[in-house]
Z-matrix of the N, CA and C atoms (Angstrom, degrees):
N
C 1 1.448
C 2 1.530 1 107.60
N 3 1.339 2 107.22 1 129.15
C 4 1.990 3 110.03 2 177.42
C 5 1.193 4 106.05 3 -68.82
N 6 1.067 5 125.78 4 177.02
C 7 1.521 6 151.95 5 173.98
C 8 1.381 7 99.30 6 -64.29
N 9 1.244 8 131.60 7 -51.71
C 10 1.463 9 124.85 8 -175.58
C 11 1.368 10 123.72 9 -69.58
N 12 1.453 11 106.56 10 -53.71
C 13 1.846 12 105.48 11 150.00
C 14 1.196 13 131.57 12 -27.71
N 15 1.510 14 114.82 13 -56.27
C 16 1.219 15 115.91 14 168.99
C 17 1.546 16 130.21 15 -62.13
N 18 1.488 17 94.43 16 -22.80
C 19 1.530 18 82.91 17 -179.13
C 20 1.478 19 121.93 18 -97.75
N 21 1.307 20 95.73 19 0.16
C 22 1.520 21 111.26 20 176.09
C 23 1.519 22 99.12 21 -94.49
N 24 1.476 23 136.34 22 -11.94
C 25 1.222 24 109.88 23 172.80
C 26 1.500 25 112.74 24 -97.96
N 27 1.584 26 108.33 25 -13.26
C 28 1.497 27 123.43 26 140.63
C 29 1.221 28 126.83 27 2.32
N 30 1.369 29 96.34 28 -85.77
C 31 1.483 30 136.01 29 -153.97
C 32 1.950 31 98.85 30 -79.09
N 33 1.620 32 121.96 31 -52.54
C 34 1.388 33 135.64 32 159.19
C 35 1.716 34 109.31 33 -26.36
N 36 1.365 35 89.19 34 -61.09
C 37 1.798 36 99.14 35 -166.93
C 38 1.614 37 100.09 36 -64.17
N 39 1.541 38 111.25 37 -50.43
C 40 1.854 39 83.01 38 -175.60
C 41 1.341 40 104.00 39 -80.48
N 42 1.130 41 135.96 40 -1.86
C 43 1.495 42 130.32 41 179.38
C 44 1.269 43 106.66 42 -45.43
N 45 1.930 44 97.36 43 -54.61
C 46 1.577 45 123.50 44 -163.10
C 47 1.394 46 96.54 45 -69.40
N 48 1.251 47 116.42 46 -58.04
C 49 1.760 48 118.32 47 -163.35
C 50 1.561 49 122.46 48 -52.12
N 51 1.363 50 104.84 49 -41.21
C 52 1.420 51 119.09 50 -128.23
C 53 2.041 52 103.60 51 -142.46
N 54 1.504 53 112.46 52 -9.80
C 55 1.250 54 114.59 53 -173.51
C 56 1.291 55 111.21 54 -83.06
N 57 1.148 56 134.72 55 -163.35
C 58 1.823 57 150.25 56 -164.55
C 59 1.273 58 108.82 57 -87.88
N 60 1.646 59 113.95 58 -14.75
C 61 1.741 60 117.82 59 -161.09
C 62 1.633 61 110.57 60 -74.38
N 63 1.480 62 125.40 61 107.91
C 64 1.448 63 134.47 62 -158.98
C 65 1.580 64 90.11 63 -51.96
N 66 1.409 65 140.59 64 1.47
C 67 1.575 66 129.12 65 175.88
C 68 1.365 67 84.53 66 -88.29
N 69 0.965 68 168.21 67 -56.88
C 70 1.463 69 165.18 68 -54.64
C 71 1.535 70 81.43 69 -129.11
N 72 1.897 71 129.80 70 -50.43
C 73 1.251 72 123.79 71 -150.42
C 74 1.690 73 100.11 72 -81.07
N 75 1.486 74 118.95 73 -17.81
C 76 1.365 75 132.71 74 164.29
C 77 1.650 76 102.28 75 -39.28
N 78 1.090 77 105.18 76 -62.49
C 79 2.185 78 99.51 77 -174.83
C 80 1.349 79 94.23 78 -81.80
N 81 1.063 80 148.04 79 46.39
C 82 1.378 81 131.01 80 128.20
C 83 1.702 82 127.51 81 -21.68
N 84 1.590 83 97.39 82 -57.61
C 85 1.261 84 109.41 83 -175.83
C 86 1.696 85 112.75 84 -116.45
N 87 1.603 86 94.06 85 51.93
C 88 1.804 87 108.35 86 168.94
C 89 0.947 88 117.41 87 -108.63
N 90 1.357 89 116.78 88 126.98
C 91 1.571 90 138.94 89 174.52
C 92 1.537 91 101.44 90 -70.69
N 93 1.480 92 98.51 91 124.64
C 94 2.018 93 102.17 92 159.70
C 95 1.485 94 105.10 93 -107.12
N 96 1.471 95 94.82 94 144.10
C 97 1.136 96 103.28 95 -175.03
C 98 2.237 97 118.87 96 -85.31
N 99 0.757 98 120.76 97 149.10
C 100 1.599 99 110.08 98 -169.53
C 101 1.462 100 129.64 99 -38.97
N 102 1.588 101 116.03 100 -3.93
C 103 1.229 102 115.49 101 -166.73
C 104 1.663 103 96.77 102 -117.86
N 105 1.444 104 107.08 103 -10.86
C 106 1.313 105 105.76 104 170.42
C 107 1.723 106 118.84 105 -73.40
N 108 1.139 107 97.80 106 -54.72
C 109 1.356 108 126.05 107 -175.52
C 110 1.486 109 103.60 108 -54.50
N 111 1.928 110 129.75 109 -34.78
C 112 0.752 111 125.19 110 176.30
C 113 1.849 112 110.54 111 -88.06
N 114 0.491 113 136.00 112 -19.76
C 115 1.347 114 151.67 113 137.89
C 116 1.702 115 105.81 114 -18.97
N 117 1.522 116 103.81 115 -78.11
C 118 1.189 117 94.49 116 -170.48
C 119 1.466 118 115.22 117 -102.07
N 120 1.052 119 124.24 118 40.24
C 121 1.648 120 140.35 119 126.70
C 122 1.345 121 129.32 120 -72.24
N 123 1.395 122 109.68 121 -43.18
C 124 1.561 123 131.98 122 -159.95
C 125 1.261 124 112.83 123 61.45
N 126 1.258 125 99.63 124 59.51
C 127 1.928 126 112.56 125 161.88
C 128 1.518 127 122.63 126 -139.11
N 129 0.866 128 119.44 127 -161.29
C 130 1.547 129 117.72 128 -176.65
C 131 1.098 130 106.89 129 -100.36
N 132 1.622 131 119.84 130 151.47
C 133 1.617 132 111.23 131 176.99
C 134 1.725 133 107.97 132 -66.47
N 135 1.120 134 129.51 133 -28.36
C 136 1.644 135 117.30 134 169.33
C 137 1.605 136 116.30 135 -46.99
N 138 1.085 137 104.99 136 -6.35
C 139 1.808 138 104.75 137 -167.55
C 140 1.482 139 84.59 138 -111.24
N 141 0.822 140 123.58 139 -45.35
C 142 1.651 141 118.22 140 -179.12
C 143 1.170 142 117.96 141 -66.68
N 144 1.549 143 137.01 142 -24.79
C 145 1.059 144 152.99 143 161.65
C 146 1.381 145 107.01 144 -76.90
N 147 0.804 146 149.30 145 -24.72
C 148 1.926 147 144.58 146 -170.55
C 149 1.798 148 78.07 147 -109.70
N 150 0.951 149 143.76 148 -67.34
C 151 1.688 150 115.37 149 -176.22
C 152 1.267 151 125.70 150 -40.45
N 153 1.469 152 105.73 151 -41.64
C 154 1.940 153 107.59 152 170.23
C 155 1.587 154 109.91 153 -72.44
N 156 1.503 155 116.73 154 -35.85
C 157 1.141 156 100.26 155 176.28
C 158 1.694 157 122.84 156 -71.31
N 159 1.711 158 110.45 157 -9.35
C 160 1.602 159 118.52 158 -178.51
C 161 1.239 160 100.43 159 -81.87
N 162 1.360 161 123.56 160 -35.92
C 163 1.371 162 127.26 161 -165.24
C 164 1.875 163 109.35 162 111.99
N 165 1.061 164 110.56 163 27.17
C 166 1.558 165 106.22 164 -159.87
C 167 1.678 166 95.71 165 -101.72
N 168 1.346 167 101.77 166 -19.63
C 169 1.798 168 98.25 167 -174.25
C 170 1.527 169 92.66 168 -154.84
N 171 1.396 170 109.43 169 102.85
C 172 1.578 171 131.26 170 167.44
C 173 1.112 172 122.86 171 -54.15
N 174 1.438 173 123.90 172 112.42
C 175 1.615 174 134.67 173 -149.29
C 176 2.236 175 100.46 174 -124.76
N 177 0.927 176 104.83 175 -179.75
C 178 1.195 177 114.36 176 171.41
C 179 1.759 178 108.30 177 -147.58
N 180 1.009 179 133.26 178 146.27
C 181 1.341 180 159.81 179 169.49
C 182 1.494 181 106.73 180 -67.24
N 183 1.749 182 120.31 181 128.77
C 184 1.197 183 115.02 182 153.15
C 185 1.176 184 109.84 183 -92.08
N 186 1.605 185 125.16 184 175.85
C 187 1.977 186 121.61 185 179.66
C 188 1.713 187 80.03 186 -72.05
N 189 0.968 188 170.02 187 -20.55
C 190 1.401 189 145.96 188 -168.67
C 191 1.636 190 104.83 189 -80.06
N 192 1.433 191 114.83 190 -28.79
C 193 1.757 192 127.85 191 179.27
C 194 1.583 193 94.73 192 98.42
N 195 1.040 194 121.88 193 48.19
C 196 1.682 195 118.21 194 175.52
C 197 1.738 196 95.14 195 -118.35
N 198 1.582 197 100.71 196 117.95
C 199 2.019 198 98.41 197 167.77
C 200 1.172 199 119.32 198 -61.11
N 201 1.506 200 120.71 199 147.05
C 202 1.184 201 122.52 200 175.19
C 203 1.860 202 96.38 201 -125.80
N 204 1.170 203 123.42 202 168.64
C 205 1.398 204 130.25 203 -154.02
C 206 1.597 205 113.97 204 -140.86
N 207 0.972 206 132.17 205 87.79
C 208 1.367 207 142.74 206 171.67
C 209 1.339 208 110.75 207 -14.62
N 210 1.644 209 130.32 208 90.23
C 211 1.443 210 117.71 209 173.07
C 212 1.621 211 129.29 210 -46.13
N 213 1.522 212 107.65 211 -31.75
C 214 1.758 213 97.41 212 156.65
C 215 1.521 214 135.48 213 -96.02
N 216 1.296 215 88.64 214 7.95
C 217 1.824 216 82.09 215 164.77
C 218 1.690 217 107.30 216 -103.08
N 219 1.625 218 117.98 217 -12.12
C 220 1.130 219 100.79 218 -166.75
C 221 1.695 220 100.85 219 -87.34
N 222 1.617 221 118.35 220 -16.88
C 223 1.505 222 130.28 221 129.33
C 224 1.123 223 122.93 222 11.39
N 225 1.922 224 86.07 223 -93.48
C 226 1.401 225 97.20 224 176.05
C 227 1.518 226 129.32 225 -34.79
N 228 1.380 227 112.82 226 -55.90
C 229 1.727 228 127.94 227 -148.78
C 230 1.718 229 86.86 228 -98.59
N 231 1.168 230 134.40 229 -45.87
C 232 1.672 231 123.96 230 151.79
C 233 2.007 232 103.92 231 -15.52
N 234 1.272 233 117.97 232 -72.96
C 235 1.076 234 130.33 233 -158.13
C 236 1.374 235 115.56 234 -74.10
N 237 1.661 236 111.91 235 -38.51
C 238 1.669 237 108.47 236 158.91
C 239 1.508 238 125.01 237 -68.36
N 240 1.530 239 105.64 238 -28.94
C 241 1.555 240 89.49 239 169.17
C 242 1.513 241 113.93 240 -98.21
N 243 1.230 242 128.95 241 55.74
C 244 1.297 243 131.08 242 155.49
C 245 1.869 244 99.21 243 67.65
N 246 1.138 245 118.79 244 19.40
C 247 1.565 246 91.86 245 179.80
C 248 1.674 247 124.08 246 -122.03
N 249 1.323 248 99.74 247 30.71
C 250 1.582 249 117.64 248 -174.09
C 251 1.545 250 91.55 249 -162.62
N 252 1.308 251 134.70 250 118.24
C 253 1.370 252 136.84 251 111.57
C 254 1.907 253 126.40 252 21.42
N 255 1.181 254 118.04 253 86.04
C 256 1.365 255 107.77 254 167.53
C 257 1.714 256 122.17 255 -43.62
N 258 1.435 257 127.88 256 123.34
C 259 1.208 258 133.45 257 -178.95
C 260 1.755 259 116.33 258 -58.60
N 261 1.017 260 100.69 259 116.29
C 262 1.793 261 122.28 260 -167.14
C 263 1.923 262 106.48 261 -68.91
N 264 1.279 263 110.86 262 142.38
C 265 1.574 264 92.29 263 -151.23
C 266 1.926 265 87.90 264 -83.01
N 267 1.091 266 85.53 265 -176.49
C 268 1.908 267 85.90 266 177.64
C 269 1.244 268 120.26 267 -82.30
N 270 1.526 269 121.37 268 154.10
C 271 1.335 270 122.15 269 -139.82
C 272 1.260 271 142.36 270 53.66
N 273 1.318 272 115.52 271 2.93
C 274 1.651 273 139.79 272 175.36
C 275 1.433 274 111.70 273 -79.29
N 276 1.201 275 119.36 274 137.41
C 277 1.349 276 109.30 275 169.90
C 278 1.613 277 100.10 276 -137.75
């Protein structure tokens, strides 16, 4: 995948995750899977994986042993390290 792909599927995923769209509060409780999450960091899933394994980004286990990633905490830590926009309250512009 090029650089531009990626950043256009980037850009999709927080659209989806993280934008103004009143479905948006529907994934509250959506799991991303590791390649998403690395995606929207812009790192490799090995870096995303050694943070859950440090404790830096709180994951959950499927019975297969594959992490899955809390769409609002990964939110959260999106938003402390400067790389997503805090969500503007409604009626705000």
């Amino acid at each position: 995948m090029d650089a531009a792909a990626k950043q256009s599927e980037r850009e999709n995923l927080v659209a989806e995750l993280f934008g103004g769209d009143p479905a948006t509060e529907a994934l509250a409780g959506r799991l991303l899977r590791t390649r998403e999450v690395a995606l929207l960091f812009q790192v490799s899933e090995r870096a995303v994986t050694d943070w859950a394994r440090k404790g830096r980004l709180p994951s959950v286990r499927t019975p297969g042993g594959h992490r899955r990633y809390p769409a609002d905490l990964v939110h959260e830590l999106l938003v402390q390290t400067g790389r997503v926009m805090p969500e503007r309250p409604a009626g705000r512009t």
